[in-house]
MARSE-287299 format. One record per residue (C-alpha): residue number from 1; residue in three letters; y, x, z. Coordinates in steps of 0.25 Angstrom, whole numbers, plus 5000, padded with zeros to 4 digits. Layout:
BEGIN
<node><pos>NUM</pos><code>Ala</code><v>Y</v><u>X</u><w>Z</w></node>
...
This chain:
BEGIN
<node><pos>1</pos><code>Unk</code><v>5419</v><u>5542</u><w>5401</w></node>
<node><pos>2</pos><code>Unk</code><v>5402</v><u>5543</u><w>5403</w></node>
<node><pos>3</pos><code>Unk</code><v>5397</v><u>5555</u><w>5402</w></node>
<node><pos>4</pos><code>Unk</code><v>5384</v><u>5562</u><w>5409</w></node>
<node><pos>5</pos><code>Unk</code><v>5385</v><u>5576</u><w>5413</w></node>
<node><pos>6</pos><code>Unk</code><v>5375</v><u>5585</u><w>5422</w></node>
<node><pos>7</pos><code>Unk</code><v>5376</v><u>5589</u><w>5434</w></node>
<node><pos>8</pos><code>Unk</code><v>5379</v><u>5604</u><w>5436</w></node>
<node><pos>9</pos><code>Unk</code><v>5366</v><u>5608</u><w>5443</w></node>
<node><pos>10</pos><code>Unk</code><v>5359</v><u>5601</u><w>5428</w></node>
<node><pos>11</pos><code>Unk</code><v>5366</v><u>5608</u><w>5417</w></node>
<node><pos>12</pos><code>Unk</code><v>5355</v><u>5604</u><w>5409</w></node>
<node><pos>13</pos><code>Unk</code><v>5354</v><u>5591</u><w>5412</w></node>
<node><pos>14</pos><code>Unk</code><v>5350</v><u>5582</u><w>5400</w></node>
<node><pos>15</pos><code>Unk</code><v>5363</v><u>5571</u><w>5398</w></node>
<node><pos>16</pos><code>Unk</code><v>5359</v><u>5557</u><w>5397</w></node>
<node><pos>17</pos><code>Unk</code><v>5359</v><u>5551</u><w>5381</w></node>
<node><pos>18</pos><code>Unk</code><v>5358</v><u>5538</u><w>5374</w></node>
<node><pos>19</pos><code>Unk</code><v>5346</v><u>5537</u><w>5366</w></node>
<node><pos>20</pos><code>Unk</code><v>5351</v><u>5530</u><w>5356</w></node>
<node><pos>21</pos><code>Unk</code><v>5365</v><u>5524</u><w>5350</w></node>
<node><pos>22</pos><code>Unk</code><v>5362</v><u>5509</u><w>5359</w></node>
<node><pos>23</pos><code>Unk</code><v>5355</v><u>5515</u><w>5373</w></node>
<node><pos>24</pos><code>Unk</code><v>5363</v><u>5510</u><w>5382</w></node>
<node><pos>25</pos><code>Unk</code><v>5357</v><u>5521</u><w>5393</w></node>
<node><pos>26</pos><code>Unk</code><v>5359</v><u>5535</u><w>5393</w></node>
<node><pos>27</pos><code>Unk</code><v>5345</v><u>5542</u><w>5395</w></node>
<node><pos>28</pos><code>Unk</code><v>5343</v><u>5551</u><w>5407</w></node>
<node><pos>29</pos><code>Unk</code><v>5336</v><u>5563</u><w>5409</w></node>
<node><pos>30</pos><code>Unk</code><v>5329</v><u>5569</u><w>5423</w></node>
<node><pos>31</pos><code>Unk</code><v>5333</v><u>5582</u><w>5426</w></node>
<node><pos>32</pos><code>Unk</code><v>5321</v><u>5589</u><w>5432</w></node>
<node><pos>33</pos><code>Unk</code><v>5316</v><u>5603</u><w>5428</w></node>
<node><pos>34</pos><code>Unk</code><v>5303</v><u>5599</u><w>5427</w></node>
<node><pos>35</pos><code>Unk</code><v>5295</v><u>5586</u><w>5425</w></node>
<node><pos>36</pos><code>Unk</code><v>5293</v><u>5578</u><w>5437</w></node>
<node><pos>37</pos><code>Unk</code><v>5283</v><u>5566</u><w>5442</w></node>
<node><pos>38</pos><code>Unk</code><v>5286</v><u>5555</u><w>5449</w></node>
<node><pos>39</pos><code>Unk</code><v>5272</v><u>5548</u><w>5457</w></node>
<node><pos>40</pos><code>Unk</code><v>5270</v><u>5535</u><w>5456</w></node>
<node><pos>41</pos><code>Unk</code><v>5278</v><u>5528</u><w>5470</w></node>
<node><pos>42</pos><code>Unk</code><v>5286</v><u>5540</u><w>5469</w></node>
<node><pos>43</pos><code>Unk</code><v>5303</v><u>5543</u><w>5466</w></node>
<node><pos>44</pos><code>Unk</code><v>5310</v><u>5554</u><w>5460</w></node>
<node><pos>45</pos><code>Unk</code><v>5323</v><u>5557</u><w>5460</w></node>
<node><pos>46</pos><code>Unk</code><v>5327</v><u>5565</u><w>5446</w></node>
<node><pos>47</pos><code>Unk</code><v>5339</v><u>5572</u><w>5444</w></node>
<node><pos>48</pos><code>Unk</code><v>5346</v><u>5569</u><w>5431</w></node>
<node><pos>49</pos><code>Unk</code><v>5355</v><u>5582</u><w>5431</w></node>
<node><pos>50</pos><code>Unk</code><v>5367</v><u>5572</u><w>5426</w></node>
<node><pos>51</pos><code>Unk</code><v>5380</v><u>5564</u><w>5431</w></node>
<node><pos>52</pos><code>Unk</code><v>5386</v><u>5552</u><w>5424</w></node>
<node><pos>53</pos><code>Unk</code><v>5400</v><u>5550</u><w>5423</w></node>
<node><pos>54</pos><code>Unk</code><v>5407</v><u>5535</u><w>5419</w></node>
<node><pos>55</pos><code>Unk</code><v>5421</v><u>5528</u><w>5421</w></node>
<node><pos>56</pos><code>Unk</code><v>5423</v><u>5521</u><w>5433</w></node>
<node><pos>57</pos><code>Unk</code><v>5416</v><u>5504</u><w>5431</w></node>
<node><pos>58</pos><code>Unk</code><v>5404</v><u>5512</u><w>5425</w></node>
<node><pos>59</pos><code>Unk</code><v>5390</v><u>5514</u><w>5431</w></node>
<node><pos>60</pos><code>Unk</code><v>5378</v><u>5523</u><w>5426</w></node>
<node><pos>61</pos><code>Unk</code><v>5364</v><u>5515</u><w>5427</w></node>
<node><pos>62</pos><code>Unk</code><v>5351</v><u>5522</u><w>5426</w></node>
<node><pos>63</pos><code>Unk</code><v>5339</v><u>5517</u><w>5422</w></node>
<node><pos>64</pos><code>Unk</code><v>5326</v><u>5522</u><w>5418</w></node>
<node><pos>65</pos><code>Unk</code><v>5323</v><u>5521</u><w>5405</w></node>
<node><pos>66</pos><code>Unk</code><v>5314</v><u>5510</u><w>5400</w></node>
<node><pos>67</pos><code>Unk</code><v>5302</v><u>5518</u><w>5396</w></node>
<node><pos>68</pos><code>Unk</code><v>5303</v><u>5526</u><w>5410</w></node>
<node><pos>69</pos><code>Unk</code><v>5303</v><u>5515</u><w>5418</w></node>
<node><pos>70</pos><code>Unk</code><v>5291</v><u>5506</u><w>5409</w></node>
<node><pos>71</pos><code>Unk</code><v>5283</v><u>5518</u><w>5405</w></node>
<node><pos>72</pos><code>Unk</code><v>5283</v><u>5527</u><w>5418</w></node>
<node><pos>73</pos><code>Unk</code><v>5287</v><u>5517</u><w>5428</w></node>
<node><pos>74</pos><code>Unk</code><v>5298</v><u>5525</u><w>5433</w></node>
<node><pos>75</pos><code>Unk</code><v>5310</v><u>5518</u><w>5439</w></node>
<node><pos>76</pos><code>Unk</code><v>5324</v><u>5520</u><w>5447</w></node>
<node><pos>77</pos><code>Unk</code><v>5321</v><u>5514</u><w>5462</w></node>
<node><pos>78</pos><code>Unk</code><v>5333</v><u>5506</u><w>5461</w></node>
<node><pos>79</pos><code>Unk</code><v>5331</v><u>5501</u><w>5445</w></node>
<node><pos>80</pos><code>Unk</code><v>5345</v><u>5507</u><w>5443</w></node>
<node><pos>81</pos><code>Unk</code><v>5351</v><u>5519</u><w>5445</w></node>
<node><pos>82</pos><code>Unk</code><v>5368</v><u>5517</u><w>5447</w></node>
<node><pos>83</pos><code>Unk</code><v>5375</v><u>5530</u><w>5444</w></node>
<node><pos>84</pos><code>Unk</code><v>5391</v><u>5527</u><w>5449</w></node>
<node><pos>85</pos><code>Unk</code><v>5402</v><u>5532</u><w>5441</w></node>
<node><pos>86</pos><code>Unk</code><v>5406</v><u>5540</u><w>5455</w></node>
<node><pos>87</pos><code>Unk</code><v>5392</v><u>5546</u><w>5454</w></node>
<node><pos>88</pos><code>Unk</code><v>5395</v><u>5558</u><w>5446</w></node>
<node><pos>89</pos><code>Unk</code><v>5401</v><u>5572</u><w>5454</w></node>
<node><pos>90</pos><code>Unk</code><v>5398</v><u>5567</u><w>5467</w></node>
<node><pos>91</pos><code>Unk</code><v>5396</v><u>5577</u><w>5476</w></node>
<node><pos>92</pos><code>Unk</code><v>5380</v><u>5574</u><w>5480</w></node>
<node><pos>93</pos><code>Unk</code><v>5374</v><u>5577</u><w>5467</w></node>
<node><pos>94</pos><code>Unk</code><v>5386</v><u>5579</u><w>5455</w></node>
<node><pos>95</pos><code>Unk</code><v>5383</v><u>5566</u><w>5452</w></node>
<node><pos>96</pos><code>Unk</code><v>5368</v><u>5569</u><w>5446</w></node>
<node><pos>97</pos><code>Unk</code><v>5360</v><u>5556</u><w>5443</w></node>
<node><pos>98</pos><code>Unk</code><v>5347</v><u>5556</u><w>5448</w></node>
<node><pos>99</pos><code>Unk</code><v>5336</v><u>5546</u><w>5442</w></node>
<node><pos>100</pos><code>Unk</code><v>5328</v><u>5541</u><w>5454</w></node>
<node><pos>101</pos><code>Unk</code><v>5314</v><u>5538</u><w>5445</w></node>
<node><pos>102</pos><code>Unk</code><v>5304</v><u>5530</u><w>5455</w></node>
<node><pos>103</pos><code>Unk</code><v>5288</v><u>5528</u><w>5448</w></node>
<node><pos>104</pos><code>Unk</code><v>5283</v><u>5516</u><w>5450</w></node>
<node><pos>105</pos><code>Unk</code><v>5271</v><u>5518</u><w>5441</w></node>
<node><pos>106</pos><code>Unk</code><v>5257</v><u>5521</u><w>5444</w></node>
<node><pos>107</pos><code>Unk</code><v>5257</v><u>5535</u><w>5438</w></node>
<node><pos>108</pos><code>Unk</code><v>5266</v><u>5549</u><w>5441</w></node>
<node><pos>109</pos><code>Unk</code><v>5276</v><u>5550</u><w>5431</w></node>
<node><pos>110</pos><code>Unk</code><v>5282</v><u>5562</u><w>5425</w></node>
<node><pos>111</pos><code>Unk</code><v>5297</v><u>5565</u><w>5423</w></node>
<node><pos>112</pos><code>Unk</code><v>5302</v><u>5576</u><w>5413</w></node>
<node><pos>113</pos><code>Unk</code><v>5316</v><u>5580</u><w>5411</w></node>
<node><pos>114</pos><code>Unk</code><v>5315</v><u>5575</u><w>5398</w></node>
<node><pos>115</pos><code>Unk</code><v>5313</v><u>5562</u><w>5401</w></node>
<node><pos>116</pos><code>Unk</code><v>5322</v><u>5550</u><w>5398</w></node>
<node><pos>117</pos><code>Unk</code><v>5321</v><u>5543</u><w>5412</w></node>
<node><pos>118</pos><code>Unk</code><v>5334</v><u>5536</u><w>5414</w></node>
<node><pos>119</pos><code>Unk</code><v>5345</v><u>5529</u><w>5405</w></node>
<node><pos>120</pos><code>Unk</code><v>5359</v><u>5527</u><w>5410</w></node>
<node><pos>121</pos><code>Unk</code><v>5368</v><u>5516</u><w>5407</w></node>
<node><pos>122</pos><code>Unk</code><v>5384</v><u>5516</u><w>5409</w></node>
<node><pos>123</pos><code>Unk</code><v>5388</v><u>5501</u><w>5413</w></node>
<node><pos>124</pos><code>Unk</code><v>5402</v><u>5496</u><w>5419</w></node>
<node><pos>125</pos><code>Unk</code><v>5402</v><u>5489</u><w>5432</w></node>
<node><pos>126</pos><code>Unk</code><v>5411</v><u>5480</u><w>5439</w></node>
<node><pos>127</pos><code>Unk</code><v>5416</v><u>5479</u><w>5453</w></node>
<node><pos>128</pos><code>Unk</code><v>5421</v><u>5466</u><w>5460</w></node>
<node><pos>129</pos><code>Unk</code><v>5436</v><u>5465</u><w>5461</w></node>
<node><pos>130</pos><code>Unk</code><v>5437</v><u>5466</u><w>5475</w></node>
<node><pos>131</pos><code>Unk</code><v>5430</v><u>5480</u><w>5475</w></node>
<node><pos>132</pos><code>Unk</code><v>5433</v><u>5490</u><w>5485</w></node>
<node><pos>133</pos><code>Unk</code><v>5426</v><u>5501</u><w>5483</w></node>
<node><pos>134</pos><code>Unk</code><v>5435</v><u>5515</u><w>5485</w></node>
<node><pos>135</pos><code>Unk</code><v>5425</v><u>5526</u><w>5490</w></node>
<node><pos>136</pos><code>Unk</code><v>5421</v><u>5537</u><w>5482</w></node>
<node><pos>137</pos><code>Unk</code><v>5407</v><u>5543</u><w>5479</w></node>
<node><pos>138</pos><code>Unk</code><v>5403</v><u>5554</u><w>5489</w></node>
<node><pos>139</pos><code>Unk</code><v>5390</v><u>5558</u><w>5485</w></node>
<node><pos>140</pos><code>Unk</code><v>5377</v><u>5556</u><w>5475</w></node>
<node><pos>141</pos><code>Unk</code><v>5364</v><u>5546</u><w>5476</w></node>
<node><pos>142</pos><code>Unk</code><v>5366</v><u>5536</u><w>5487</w></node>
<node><pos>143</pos><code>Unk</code><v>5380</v><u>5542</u><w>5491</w></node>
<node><pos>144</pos><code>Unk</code><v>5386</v><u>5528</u><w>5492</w></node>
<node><pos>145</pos><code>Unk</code><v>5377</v><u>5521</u><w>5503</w></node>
């Protein structure tokens, strides 16, 4: 089963929805108490105060949104965030996805906690038939080398 939920230090974590009936991305919220501005050259890592939960075979991709990345020129460092379907609980950070927002612009921009910045998409993925892969998450961002 998919499902979002927060983390317990965000209770009030905004969950992530479809826009409309055909969106294929779940929009995602920062959550930060107050507005926050990103210099041009700079990165900021945002909390989103939520966790993803998916079958196993199943992967969250995050993205920003068209218009964040066009319009304010903010964009994820490595173009694609991958959240794994092991992400959620671990014991670093309850399995929080954070949204790593790098301006590439010219000019500060300015992040409120209303803002759409993100959309996350469930796909399936595939692994050879000679995988061996048998450990088991430890840890948050960057946990697995």
């Amino acid at each position: 089963m998919f499902r979002f939920a927060r983390v317990t230090s965000a209770p009030d974590a905004r969950l992530p929805h479809r826009a409309t009936a055909q969106s294929a991305g779940y929009d995602i919220f920062p959550y930060i108490p107050e507005p926050l501005t990103i210099q041009p050259g700079a990165m900021a890592l945002i909390r989103t105060g939520i966790k993803a939960y998916m079958p196993p075979g199943w992967v969250l991709l995050l993205m920003v949104r068209s218009s964040v990345g066009i319009k304010r020129r903010l964009v994820i460092p490595n173009s694609v965030g991958v959240i794994d379907g092991d992400y959620a609980d671990n014991p670093d950070n309850e399995g929080e996805i954070f949204l790593a927002l790098w301006n590439i612009g010219d000019q500060p921009q300015t992040v409120h906690p209303t803002d759409r910045l993100a959309q996350g998409i469930f796909l399936p993925y595939g692994v050879v038939a000679d995988d061996a892969a048998d450990s088991v998450r430890g840890g948050g961002i960057g946990s697995t080398g």
